[in-house]
C-alpha positions as CSV (number, residue, x, y, z in Angstrom):
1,X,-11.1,-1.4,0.6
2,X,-8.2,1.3,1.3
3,X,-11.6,3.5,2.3
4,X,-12.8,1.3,4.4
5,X,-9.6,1.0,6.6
6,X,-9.3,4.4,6.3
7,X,-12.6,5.6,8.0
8,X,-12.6,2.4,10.3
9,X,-9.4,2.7,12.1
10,X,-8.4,6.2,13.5
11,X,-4.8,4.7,14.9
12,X,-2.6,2.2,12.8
13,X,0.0,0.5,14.6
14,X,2.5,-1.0,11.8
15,X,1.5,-4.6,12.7
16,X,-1.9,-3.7,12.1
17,X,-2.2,-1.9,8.9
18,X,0.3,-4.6,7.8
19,X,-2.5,-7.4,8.1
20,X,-5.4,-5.2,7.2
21,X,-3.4,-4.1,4.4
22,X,-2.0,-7.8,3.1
23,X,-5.8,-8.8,3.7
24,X,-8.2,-6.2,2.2
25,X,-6.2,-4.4,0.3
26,X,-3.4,-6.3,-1.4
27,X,-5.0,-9.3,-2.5
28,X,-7.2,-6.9,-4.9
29,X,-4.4,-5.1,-6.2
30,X,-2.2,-8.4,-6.9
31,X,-5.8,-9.7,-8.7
32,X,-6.1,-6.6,-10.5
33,X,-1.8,-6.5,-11.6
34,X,-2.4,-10.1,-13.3
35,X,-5.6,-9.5,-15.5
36,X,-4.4,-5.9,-16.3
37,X,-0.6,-7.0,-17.2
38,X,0.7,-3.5,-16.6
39,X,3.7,-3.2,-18.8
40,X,3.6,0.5,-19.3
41,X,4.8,3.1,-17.2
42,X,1.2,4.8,-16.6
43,X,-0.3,1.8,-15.1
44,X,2.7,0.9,-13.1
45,X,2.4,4.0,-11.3
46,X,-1.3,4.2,-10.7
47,X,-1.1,0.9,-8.6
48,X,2.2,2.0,-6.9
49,X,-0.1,5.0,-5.9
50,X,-2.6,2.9,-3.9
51,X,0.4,1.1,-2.3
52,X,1.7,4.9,-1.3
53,X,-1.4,6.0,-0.1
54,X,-2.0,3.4,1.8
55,X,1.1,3.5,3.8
56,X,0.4,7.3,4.4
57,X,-2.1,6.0,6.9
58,X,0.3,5.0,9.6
59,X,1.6,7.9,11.7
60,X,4.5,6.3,12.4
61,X,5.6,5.7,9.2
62,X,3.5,8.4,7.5
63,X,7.0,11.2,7.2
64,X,9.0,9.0,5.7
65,X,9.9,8.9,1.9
66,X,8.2,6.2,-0.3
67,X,10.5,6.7,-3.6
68,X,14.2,5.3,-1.5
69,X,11.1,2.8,-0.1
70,X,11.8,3.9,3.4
71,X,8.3,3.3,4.4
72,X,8.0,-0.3,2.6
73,X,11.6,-1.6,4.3
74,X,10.2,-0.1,7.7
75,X,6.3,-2.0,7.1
76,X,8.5,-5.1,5.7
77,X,6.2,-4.9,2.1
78,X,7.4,-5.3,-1.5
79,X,7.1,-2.8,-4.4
80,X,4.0,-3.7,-6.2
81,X,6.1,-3.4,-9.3
């Protein structure tokens, strides 16, 4: 779904990828987080990696950090963890 967006939209405002995101993307992963049960470390990361690359697609966001969660507080989304 992150693919999709990706080759779909050239130009992200922040509203935007924020409802395409909360919509395509997020749903799945929220799915995925309560059959998997991710208690270790490993797993915990993978998913926070989709979350991190898919805020890499907004060019207004994209040069902030994602560990301090400067880009989450300045898209208004939650860890995944």
């Amino acid at each position: 779904m992150l693919g999709l967006i990706e080759r779909n939209f050239i130009y992200l405002t922040d509203e935007a990828f924020v409802t395409l995101y909360k919509s395509l993307v997020r749903c799945h992963l929220e799915y995925a987080n309560s059959v998997l049960n991710p208690h270790r470390q490993g797993l915990i990361k993978d998913i926070e990696k989709v979350q991190m690359r898919a805020t890499k697609l907004v060019l207004t966001v994209k040069h902030l950090t994602y560990r301090p969660r400067e880009r989450l507080l300045r898209l208004k989304l939650p860890t995944l963890k």
